[in-house]
N, C-alpha and C positions, 0 to 999 in steps of 0.2 A: 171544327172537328165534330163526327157524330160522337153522340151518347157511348164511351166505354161500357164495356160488358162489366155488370157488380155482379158477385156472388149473393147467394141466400143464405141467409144467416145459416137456416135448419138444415140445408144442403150442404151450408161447409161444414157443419157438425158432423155432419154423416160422414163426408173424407175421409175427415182427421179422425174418426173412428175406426173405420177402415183400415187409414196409414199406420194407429196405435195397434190394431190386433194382429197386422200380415208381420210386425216385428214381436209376436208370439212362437216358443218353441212348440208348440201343441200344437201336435197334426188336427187333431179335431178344428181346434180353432183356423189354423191355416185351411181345411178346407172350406169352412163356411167363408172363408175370406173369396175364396177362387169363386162362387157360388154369387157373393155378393159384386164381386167384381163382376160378371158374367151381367146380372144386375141389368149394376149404373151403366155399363156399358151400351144397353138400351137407349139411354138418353143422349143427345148429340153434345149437350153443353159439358157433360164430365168430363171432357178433356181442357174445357176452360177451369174446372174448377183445379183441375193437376197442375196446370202451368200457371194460376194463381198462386196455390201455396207453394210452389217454386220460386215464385219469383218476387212476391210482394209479400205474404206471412210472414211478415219476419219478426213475428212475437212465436214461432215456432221454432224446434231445436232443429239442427240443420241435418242430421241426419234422416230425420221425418219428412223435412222440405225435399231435400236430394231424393230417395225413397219415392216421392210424390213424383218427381219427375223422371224415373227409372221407371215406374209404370204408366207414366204417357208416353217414353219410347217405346215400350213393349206395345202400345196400344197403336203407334204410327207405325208400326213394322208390318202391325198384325194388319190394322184396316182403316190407312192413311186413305184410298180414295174414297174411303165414303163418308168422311169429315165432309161437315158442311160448309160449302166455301167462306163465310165469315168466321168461320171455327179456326179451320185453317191459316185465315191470315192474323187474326187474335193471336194463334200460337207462334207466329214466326215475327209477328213483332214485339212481342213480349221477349222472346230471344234474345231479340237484337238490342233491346233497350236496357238487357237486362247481364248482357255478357260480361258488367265489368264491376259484378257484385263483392265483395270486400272479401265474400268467405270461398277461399282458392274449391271446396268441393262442392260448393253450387256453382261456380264458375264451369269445371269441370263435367257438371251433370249437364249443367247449359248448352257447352258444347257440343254431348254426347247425343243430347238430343238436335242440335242445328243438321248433325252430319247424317244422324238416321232419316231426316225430314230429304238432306240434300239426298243422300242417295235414294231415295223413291223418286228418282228419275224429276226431282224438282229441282235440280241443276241450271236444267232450260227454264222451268216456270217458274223461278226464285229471280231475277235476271239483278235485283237487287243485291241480293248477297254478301257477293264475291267482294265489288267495289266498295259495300259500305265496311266488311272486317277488314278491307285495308287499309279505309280513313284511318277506322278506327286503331290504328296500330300506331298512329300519329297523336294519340291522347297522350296527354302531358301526364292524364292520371295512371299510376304503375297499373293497378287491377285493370281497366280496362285494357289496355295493350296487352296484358299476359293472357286475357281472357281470349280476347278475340286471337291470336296466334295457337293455343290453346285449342280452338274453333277449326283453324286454319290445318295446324296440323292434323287434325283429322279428319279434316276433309280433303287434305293430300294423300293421307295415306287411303282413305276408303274410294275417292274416283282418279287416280294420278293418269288414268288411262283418256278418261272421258277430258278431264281436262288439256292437256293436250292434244284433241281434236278440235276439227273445223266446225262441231259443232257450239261448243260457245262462243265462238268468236277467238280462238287464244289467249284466254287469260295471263296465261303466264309470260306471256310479250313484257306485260306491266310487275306481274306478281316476284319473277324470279331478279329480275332487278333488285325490285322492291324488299326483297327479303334478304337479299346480299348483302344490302347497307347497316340490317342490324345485326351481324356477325359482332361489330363493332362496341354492342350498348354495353351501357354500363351496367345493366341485371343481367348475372350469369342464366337466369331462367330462360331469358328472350332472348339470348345468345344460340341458348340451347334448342328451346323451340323453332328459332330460324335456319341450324342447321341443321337439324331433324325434316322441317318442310322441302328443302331443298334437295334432301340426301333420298326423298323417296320418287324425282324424277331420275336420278343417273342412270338404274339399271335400263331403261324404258329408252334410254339416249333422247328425253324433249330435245327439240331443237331452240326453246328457249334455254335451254339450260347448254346446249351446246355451243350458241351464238357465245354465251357470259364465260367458258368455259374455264378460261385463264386470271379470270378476274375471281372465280371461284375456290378456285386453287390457292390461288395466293391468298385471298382471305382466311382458306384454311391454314395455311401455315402460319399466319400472323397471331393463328388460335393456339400455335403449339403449347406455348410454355405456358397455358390458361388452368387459372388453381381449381377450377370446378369440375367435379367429378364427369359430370354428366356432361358437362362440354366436351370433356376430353374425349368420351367416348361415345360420343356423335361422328367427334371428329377425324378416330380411327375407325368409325363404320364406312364415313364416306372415302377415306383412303383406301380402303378395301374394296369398295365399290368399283372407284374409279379405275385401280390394277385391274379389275374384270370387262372394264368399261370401255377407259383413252390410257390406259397405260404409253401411249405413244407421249401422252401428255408428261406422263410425272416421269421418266426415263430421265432425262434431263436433272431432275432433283432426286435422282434413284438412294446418290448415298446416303444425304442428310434425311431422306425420310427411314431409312434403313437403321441410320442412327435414331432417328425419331421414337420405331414400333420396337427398337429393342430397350430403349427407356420404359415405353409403354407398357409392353409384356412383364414387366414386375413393378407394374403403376401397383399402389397400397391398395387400391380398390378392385375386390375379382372383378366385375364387371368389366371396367376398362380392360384389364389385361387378358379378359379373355376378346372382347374386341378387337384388341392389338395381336391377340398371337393368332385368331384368321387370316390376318396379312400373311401369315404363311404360307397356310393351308392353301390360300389364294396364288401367291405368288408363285408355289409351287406347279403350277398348272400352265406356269405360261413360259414359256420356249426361253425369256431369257435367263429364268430361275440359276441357271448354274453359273453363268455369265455373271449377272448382279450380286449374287452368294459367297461365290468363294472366299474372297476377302475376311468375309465375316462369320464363317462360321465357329471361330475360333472363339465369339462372343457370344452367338446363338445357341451354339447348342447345351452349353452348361443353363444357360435362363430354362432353355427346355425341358432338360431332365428336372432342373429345380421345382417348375411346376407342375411336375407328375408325382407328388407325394401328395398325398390324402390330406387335405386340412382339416383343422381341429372340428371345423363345424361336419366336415362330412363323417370323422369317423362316429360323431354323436349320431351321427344320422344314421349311419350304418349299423350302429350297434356295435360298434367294432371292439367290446369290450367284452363282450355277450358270447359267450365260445358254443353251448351247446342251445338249440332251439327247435332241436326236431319234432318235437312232441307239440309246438305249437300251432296251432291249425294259421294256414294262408287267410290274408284277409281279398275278401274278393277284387278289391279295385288291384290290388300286385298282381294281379294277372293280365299281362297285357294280348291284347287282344291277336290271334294268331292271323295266319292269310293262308292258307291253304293254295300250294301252288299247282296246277292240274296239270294232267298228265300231257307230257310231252313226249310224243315218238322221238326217241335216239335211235338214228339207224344203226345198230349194231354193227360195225362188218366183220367180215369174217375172223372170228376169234378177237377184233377189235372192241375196246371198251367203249361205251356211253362219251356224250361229250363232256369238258373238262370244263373249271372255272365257271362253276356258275355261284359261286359264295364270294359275288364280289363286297369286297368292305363290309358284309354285314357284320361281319365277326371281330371287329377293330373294337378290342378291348372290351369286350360285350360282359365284363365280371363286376360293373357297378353299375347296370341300369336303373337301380331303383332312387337313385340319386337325380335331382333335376336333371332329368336327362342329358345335358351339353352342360360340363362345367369346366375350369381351366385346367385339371387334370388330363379331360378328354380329350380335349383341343389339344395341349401340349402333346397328347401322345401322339392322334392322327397325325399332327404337322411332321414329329419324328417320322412318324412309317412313312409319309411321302416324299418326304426329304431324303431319305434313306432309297428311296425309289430313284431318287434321282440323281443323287453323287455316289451313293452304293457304297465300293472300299474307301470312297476319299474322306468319308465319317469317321473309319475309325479311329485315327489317328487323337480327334479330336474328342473320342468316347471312349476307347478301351483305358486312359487313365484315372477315368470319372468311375468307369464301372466296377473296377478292384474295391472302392472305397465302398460304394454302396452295397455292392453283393455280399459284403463279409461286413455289413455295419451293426452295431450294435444295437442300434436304436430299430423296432420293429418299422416303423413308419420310412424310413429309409431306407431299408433292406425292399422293403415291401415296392418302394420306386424304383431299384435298381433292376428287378424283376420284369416289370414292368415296361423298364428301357429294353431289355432286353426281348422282351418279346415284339415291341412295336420293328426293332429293327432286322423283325428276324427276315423276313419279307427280302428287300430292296440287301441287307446285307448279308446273304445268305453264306455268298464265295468266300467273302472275307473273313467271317465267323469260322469255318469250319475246322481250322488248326487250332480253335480255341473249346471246340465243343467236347472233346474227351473230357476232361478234366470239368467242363460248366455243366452237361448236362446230369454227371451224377451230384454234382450239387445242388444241382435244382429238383433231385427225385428227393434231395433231402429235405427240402423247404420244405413240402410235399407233409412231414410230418412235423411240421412248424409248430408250436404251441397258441400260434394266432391264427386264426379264421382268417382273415383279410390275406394272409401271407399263404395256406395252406392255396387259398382259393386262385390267388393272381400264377402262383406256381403252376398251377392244374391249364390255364390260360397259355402260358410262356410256354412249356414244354409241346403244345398243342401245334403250335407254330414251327415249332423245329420235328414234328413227328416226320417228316419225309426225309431227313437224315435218319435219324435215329431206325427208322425201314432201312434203309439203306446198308446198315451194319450186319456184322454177323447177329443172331436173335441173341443169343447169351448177353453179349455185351451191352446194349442198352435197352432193348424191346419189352426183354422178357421185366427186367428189373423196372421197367417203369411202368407195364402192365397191371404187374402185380403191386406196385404202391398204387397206382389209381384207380384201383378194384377197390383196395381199401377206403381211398376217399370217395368212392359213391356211395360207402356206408358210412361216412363221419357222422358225427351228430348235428355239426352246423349246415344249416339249410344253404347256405350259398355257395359252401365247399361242395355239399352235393350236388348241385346244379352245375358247377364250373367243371368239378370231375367229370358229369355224364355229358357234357359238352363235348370236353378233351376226349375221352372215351372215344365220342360220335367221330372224330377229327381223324384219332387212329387209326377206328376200322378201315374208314376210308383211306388210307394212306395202306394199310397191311394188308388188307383183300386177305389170301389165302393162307399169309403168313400165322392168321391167328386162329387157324383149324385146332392144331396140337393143344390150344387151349380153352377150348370151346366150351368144354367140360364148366371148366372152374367160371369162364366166366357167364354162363348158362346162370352158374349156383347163386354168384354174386348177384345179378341182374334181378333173376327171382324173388330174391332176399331184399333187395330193394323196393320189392314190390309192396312189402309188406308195411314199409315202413315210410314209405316218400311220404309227406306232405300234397295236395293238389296240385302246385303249380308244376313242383319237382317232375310229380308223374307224368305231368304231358313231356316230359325233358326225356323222361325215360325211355318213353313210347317210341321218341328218335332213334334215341340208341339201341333198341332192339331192333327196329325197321335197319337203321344202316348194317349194324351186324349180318343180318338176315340177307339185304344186299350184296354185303362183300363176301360172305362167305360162300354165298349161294347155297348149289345142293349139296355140300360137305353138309348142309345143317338137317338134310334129309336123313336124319339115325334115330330107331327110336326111342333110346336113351333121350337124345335133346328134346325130339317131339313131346315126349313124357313130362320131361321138366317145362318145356317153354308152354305150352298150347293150357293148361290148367287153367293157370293165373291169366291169362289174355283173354281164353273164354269167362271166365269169372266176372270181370271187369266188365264184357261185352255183353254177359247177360241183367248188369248192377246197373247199365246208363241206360235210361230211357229213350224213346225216340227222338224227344228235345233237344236231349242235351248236348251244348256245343264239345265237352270232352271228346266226343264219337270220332271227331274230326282225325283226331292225331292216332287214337286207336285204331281208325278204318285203315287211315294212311301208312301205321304197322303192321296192321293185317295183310295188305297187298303185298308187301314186300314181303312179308314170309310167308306169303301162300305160292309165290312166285317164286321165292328160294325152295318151299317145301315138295314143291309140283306133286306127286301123288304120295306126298305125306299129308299133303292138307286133305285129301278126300274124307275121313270120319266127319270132318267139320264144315266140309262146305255147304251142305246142306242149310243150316239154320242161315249160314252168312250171305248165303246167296239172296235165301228168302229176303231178310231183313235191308237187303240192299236193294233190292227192287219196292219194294214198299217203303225204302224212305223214296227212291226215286216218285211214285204213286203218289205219296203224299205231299211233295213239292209242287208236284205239277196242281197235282187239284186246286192244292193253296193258289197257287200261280194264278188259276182258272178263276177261282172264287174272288180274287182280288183285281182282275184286269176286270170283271164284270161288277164288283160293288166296293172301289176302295174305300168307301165312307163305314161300308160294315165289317169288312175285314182288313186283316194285317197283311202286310207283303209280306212274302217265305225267305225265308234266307234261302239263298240257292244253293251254300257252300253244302249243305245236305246231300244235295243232289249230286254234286263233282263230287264230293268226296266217295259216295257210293256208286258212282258211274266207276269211279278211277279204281276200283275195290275189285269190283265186277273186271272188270280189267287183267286185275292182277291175276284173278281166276281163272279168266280165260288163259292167259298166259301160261299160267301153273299145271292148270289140267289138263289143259288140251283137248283129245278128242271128250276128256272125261266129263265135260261140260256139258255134252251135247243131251242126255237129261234132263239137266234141272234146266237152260233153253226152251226145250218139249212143254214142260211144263209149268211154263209160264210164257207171263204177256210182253217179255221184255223186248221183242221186236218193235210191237206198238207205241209203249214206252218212248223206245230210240227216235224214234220216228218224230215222237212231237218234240225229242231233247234237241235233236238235231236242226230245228226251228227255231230254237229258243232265243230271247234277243240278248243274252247277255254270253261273249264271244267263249265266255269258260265254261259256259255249260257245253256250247257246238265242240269246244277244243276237247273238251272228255268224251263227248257222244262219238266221235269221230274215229279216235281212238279205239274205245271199245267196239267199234263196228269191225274195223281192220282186225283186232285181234279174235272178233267173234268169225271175220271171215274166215282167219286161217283156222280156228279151232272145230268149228262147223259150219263149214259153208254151207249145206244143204237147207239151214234153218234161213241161211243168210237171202239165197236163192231167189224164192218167191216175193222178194221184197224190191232187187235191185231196179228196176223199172224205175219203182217212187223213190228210190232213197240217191239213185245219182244225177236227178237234176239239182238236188238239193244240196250238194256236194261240188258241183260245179258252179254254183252262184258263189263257193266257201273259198274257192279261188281267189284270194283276194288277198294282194300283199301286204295292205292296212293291216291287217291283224295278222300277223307272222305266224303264231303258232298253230291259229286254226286253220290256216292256209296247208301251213304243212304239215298236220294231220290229214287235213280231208286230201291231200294228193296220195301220202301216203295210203290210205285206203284204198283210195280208186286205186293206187297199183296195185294190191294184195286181193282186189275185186279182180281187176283181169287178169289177175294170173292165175287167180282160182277160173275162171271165164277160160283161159286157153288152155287149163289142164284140161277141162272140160270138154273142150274142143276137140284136144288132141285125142282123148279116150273116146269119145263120138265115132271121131276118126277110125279108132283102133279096128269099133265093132260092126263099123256100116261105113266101109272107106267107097263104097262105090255111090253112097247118096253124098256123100260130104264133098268128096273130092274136090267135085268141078268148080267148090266155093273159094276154093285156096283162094287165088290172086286177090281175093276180098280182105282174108286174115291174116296172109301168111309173116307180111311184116312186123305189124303189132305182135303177133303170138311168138314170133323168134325174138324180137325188144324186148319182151314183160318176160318169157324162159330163161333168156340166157341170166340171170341175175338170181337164180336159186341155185340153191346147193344141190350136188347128186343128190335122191332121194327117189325111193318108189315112183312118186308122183308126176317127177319127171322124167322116170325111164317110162310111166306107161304113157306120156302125152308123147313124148320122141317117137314112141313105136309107131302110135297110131298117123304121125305127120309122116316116118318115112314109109308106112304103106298108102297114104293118099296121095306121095309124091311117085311110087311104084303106078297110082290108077291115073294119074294126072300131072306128069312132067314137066307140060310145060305151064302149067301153073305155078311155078317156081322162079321160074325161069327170068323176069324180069328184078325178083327181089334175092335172086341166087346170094349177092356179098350177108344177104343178113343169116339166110342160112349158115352158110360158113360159119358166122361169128357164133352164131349158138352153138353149133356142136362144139366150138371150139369151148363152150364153158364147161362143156363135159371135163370130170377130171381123170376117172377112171369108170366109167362106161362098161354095163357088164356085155364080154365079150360077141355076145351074137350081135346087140345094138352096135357094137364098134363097127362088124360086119356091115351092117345095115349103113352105118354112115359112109363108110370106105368105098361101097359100093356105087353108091348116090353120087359121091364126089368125083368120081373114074367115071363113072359115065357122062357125068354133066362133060368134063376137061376132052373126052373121046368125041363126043358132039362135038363142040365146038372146034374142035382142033390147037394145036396145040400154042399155035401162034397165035389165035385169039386169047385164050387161057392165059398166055403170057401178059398179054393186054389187060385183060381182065385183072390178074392177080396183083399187079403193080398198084392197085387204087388200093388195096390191103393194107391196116396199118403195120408197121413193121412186128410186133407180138403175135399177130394174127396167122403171120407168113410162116414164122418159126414153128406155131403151135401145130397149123396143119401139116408142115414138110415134117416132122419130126413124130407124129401121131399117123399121117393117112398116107405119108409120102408124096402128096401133089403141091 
């Protein structure tokens, strides 16, 4: 064997210098540490000196050791190929010689660092690897086996892909065998680890794993009644798996495992049982959920409701004893990060709402996120809502005598789960609930003024879910009364009451639309009043709730009493955030919808918003510019800037209308569009798209001189891959030719004798893209001017005559001389032709079309 590599005395000094000061709180110190690291980094051996004291210092504490080799992964992540080929294989077999060290967190680091080496694509060039962590699984010595599986496992979980390919050869031919047989051992750890390794090919279906399939299974069940925590809940991951996987497989053992996950789901340890109660969630999704179920829910659903009360740890967590906290300022990481979702054309139709259902499951029980986000609470309730989706009324039976106890319990923490049940099943059991809702919903306006936070808060959630009944009623009987309690809780003092209020709030408007005019007033006062007082996170909550209001009420909120009250406070706010700042997001996103509700009540204010929204656009793109040309010396832009001010400018358009056509004139926003509508990220094309259609309809004339360049760029956006920019940019290019054949037809109107002879060019398109607006000006003067070009040029018509038809027919009341004009057109065409043609002719009509003309022209 050649000369092993030794360290230098003075060089290992220096490390373990290093390793002592980076485990310093002082920033100062931690930075010269990054500075010194930058250093050694210089030199090719300092990665031998890291996997030294990793592996062989073992007169050092073991967290300084570990430490050591947590920055030579960071250092193989960062710039593993430019290791010097003896560097490299020094460090991978020190690894291997070293994976079965006594103390389980250098074991652990050891591994950590095998898998960062394997996935730099040294899968292929490690060829050794694989085969020797599997001898090594066959060590009589305990550390070694847990070490190398340890190893194993995460390098299943980090290439489970690569591995099952034909590029290594198929490992797992040997490995998934191989790892079956220690389901078996006698250490619960290697138990553990072995059905962790295996549990991370099912989803991917290896075909090694699908050859063993049944040998798989059974070993799992041989695991069932196994005292180790962490076995157990290996063991319901992979039965969960598998239900999404070969459920064809465990069908056959459907009951005993049924009895198995309803053991499980109140295993002592959360973890497992929240593992086991995904069999649910899971099970619920697959067709024979109600078939497999029924039997059992008479044992299910009470484990369910049990595990939707708050455990002792979470309500510490919560603060659930803490009533008022308003005054405390938000700490910044509780702000979760938002997504701004960009504008999508709703084709309105006529007098037709927007489309529906787009708040799928985000709002399932959305009043403890601040809690490990997935915990057995959460899980128990989703499983309820879906379950409830899926047997509907044949729940209640097995819930309405659970629910008496809890709704009226004494204890807060139970009350507070009864609440809770009640809201997950309001969904799926709506039918069934609703001879029970008189008498529940004003019991739940009373929680409402709970003396517990947690109960004030779940209340404001529950009633949120049943808001579409509660519309449904006369307004005295339940609307008004629970309006008016949950005005009051957006002013509670406890911050999470606030937040679940202006949720529920947000849930209402939508649900009431115009019902909530009569109290605009009061809730105008409240809203405002909240302003003063929210907290940061609270306020972006807010900003919804005014945007939805603003939505559903529309131009009822055009009065200038509300303008007065609402517009203060929003500008205020709008002039406090800087151009930076990410708050703008939700504030632009409220501005749109009330400039769009206020249409020429927003004009005092458009000015400054307009401005400011063109120059965040301005300043995205430059960013944009400066960064595709120097990433090394600038930062990418957020682009959410951009959509969010694209989609603002939007609103505007849409609000003003022609009122727009101003501030347009006097700015670059054309140019702008121009390069957004380029842009490679598909949400900036999806708002530029947008705003063009609505700039078309608000002023085409600005639109005009552009369309050359902006609709080939528009027809490459064609593209069903990306859905929503698809169907903006068509929607545009409709609203471009329709403005194009009003155009036409007014051309028409003034000079019918140059246009004329063009008809058979346009006349179809221009009759397709008309008949689909509403009477208006616009299209009585493009009518005119097509039926005097068909007066100068007849039989220019004449081949596309059924689509004329169809357009006038969208006439609804047509002012009298134009009806003239049409009557006449259509009597003459049916006198040409004769009347037995005309019969011919008319029969291709669809049957609407036949009625609308016989009954309107007489032909």
């Amino acid at each position: 064997r050649r000369m092993e590599w030794q360290p230098d005395e003075q060089g290992l000094q220096q490390v373990l210098q290093l390793l002592k000061d980076s485990q310093s709180p002082d920033t100062a110190t931690q930075r010269a540490v990054q500075e010194k690291l930058e250093q050694l980094n210089q030199f090719p051996d300092f990665n031998n000196y890291l996997i030294f004291v990793l592996t062989s210092l073992k007169s050092e504490d073991e967290p300084t050791r570990s430490l050591s080799g947590l920055i030579l992964k960071n250092n193989v992540k960062a710039h593993y190929q430019n290791f010097p080929p003896n560097v490299a294989d020094f460090i991978k077999r020190e690894c291997l010689n070293n994976i079965g060290d006594p103390s389980p967190l250098i074991r652990a680091t050891i591994g950590i660092l095998i898998t960062t080496i394997a996935s730099k694509g040294e899968l292929q060039t490690w060829p050794e690897l694989l085969p020797q962590l599997c001898n090594l699984l066959n060590s009589e010595d305990y550390n070694t086996c847990e070490g190398s599986f340890g190893a194993l496992q995460k390098i299943c979980e980090d290439s489970s892909e690569l591995l099952d390919s034909d590029a290594l050869n198929r490992p797992l031919n040997i490995m998934i065998p191989k790892f079956l047989q220690f389901f078996k051992h006698c250490s619960p750890k290697i138990r553990s680890h072995a059905i962790a390794c295996v549990n991370q090919f099912i989803i991917g279906r290896a075909q090694a794993l699908m050859d063993n399939i049944d040998t798989f299974i059974e070993s799992l069940f041989a695991l069932a009644g196994d005292e180790d925590s962490e076995v157990r809940k290996n063991v319901c991951r992979a039965l969960v798996m598998l239900l999404e996987v070969r459920i064809d497989r465990l069908i056959p053992h459907m009951h005993s495992i049924i009895q198995y996950m309803l053991q499980r789901t109140q295993d002592p340890d959360e973890n497992v049982a929240l593992e086991a109660c995904e069999f649910w969630l899971t099970l619920a999704e697959q067709p024979i959920c109600k078939e497999a179920l029924s039997g059992h829910l008479v044992q299910l659903i009470p484990i369910l409701v049990n595990g939707m009360k708050y455990s002792e740890i979470d309500i510490i967590l919560l603060k659930g004893d803490v009533e008022e906290d308003e005054t405390i300022p938000d700490s910044e990481q509780d702000i979760k990060p938002r997504f701004h979702k960009s504008r999508t054309v709703t084709l309105q139709h006529e007098g037709g709402e927007g489309e529906e259902g787009e708040d799928i499951d985000e709002d399932e029980d959305d009043d403890d996120d601040t809690l490990s986000d997935w915990n057995l609470r959460k899980c128990s309730a989703a499983a309820l809502d879906v379950l409830a989706n899926v047997f509907r009324e044949e729940l209640l039976p097995h819930l309405l005598p659970l629910l008496k106890g809890l709704l009226f319990h004494p204890d807060w923490v139970i009350k507070e789960s009864g609440i809770l049940v009640l809201g997950a099943i309001a969904e799926g059991c709506m039918q069934g609930m609703v001879p029970y809702l008189p008498e529940l919903i004003p019991h739940l306006i009373q929680c409402l003024c709970d003396k517990k936070a947690l109960v004030r808060s779940i209340a404001c959630w529950t009633l949120s879910r049943y808001a579409h009944w509660v519309v449904s009623q006369p307004p005295d009987a339940h609307l008004k009364p629970l309006m008016t309690e949950l005005l009051k809780r957006i002013l509670d003092g406890n911050k999470r009451v606030q937040e679940a209020a202006c949720s529920a709030f947000a849930t209402l408007e939508e649900e009431a639309c115009t019902e909530l005019v009569p109290y605009l007033s009061f809730i105008l006062d409240t809203l405002v009043f909240a302003f003063g007082k929210y907290q940061h996170k609270n306020l972006l909550i807010l900003y919804d709730a005014i945007g939805t209001l603003a939505d559903s009420v529309g131009h009822h909120l055009n009065q200038p009493e509300y303008i007065q009250k609402l517009m203060p406070p929003l500008i205020a706010k709008w002039n406090e955030l800087k151009d930076e700042d990410k708050d703008l997001f939700p504030l632009l996103e409220c501005l749109s919808s009330v400039a769009t509700a206020l249409q020429s009540g927003f004009l005092p204010y458009c000015e400054p918003v307009y401005q400011r929204c063109v120059t965040l656009v301005q300043k995205t793109l430059a960013q944009a510019m400066m960064y595709s040309q120097q990433p090394d010396q600038y930062e990418a832009p957020d682009k959410d800037f951009m959509i969010v001010a694209l989609d603002l400018l939007s609103g505007l358009a849409e609000g003003l209308g022609g009122h727009v056509d101003t501030l347009v004139a006097r700015s670059n926003i054309m140019t702008l569009l121009f390069q957004c509508m380029q842009d490679t990220m598909p949400e900036v094309r999806q708002s530029s798209f947008a705003l063009l259609g609505d700039l078309t309809k608000a002023c085409f004339p600005h639109v005009k001189p552009c369309i050359a360049e902006f609709m080939p760029i528009l027809g490459t956006n064609l593209n069903p891959e990306f859905i929503s920019v698809c169907n903006n940019a068509t929607w545009a290019i409709g609203e471009i030719c329709m403005q194009m054949a009003i155009t036409i037809g007014r051309l028409g109107y003034v000079c019918p004798q140059e246009v004329a002879p063009m008809l058979p060019q346009f006349i179809r398109p221009w009759c397709t893209s008309l008949r689909n607006i509403r009477d208006n000006e616009e299209k009585d003067s493009a009518f005119r001017g097509i039926c005097m070009m068909i007066g100068v040029n007849p039989g220019g018509v004449v081949q596309d005559f059924i689509f004329f038809c169809d357009a006038v027919a969208s006439w609804v009341n047509p002012k009298d001389d134009l009806r003239d004009m049409f009557y006449k057109i259509l009597h003459g065409f049916k006198e040409q032709v004769g009347e037995e043609n005309w019969q011919q002719f008319s029969e291709q009509f669809p049957p609407l079309l036949k009625e609308r003309l016989a009954a309107c022209y007489g032909v």
